[in-house]
N, C-alpha and C positions, 0 to 999 in steps of 0.2 A: 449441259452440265453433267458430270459424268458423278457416280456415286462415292469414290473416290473423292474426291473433293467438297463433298460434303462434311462425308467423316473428318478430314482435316480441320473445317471450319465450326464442327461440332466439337469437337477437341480443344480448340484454340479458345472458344469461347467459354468452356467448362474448365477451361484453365485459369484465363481472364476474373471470370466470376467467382473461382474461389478466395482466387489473389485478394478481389477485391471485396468480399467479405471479409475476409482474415484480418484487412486493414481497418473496418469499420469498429469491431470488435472492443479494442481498446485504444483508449486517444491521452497517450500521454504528454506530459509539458515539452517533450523531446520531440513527437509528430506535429504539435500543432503549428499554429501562424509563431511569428515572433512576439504576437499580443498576448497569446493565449498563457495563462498563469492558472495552473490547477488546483496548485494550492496542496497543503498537509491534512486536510479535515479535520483539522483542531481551530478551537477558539480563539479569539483575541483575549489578552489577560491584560489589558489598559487599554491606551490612547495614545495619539498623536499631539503633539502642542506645536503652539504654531509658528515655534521655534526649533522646530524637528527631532526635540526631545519625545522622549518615551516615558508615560506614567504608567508605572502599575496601580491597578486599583485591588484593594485585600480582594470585595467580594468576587472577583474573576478568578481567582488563581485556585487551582484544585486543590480539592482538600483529602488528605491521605489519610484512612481510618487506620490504625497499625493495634493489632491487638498485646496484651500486655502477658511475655511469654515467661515469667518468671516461675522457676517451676517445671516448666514444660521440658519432659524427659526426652524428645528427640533432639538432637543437635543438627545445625545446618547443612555438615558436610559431612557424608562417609567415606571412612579409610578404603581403600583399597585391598588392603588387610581381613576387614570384615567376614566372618563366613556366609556365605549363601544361602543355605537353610539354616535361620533361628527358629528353635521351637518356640 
């Protein structure tokens, strides 16, 4: 076996093994079986009936704290217009 061909099969295999880390890495619902469902990592906010309807249940559904801006001197969106240094 000449040295030569060595180096090639060290090559091909340090190619191989990148490949196949790379693949390991992240498994999304697009790589996996046809089974495989990953899902959004959010909750369920009801039930199933077993008439394949959907109940929401209140205590599942998020709850949004919104503080109350009445008053509050900045506005949502700036002009364009605006100058860049306010003192």
């Amino acid at each position: 076996m000449s040295a030569g061909s060595v180096g090639v099969s060290a090559r091909w295999e340090e190619q191989y093994l990148c490949k196949h880390r790379a693949s390991l890495n992240i498994l999304t619902s697009k790589t996996g079986t046809r089974n495989y469902y990953k899902g959004k990592n959010c909750l369920s906010t009801g039930r199933h009936t077993s008439k394949g309807k959907y109940i929401l249940i209140a205590e599942k559904l998020p709850k949004y704290v919104v503080p109350d801006l009445t008053g509050f001197p900045l506005k949502p969106y700036v002009e364009h217009s605006t100058p860049k240094n306010i003192p």
